[in-house]
Residue, then its C-alpha position, 0 to 999 in steps of 0.5 A: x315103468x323104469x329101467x336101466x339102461x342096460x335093462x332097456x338094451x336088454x328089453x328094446x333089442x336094439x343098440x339104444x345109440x340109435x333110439x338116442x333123441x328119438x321118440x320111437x314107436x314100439x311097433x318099429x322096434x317090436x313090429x306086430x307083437x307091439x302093436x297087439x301090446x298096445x291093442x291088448x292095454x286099450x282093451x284092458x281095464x285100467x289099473x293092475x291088470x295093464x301093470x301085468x300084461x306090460x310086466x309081462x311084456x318085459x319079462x318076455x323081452x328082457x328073457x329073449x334080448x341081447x345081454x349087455x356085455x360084461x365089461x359094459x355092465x361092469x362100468x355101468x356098476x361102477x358109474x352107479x356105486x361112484x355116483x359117476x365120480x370115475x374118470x372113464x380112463x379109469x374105467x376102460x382100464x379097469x374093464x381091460x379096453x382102450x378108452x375109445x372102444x368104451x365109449x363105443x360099446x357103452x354107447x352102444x348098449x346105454x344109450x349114452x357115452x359113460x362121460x354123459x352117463x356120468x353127468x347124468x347119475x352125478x345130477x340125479x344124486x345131487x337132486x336126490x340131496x336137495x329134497x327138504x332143502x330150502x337153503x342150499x349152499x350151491x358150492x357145496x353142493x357142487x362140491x360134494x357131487x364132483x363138479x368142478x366148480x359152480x358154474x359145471x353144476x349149473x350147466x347141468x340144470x340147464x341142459x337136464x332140468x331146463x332151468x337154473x338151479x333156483x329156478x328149480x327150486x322154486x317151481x317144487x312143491x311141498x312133496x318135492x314134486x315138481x310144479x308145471 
């Protein structure tokens, strides 16, 4: 199951900068009621009717968690709608708080800080493009999704995709999918 970042807020309860490069139990987060989660999906027949007992899961969180504030939710908005081609001054100017109050509160409630987020819905947009692609013009490319220059974009593929930008390519599939 996916969730935005601020869905997850919602759902795990928790300030997700604390969860940030961890692989976290549901139990230490949910204490009894996830491990009787856990207990009830091993139980259950697989298909549809663990989608319903998890689907149900997370309506019940999302229904009791923390909301994300407004501002952070605004900024997320304009970080999705810009593709993460807003400075975050422009963002903490636009959500009416100073620069580092942003990064604390969107850090917070995401998870990650709204530079990083930005990086982040920067390269998936471009990878989204690159799908059917065989020949790729790698300066356009970065051209097109905001990095600065090549060399920014291929930073990004080592740090999220760990590998080089051909490297990439060469271990998808036909679906696009990855090999591996």
């Amino acid at each position: 199951m996916r969730l935005s970042p601020l869905s997850a807020y919602r759902v795990l309860g928790v300030p997700l900068d604390e969860l940030a490069g961890q692989d976290v139990d549901l139990s230490d987060i949910h204490g009894r009621a996830g491990d009787t989660l856990l207990e009830t999906l091993r139980e259950a027949p697989p298909g549809l009717e663990r989608f319903r007992l998890v689907r149900d899961y997370v309506a019940a969180r999302a229904a009791q968690g923390p909301g994300p504030s407004p501002e952070v939710a605004q900024a997320w908005r304009r970080l999705a709608d810009t593709r993460g081609q807003i400075p975050v001054a422009a963002l903490a100017a636009e959500v009416g708080w100073s620069h580092q109050y942003l990064v604390r509160r969107f850090r917070q409630q995401t998870g990650r800080a709204p530079k990083a987020m930005a990086r982040l819905i920067r390269f998936r947009a471009m990878l989204h493009r690159l799908e059917g692609d065989r020949l790729v013009r790698w300066d356009r490319l970065a051209a097109e999704h905001g990095y600065y220059d090549q060399s920014h974009l291929y930073r990004d593929f080592h740090e999220f995709a760990a590998t080089t930008p051909t490297g990439f390519l060469a271990r998808r599939l036909p679906c696009g999918c990855m090999a591996d």
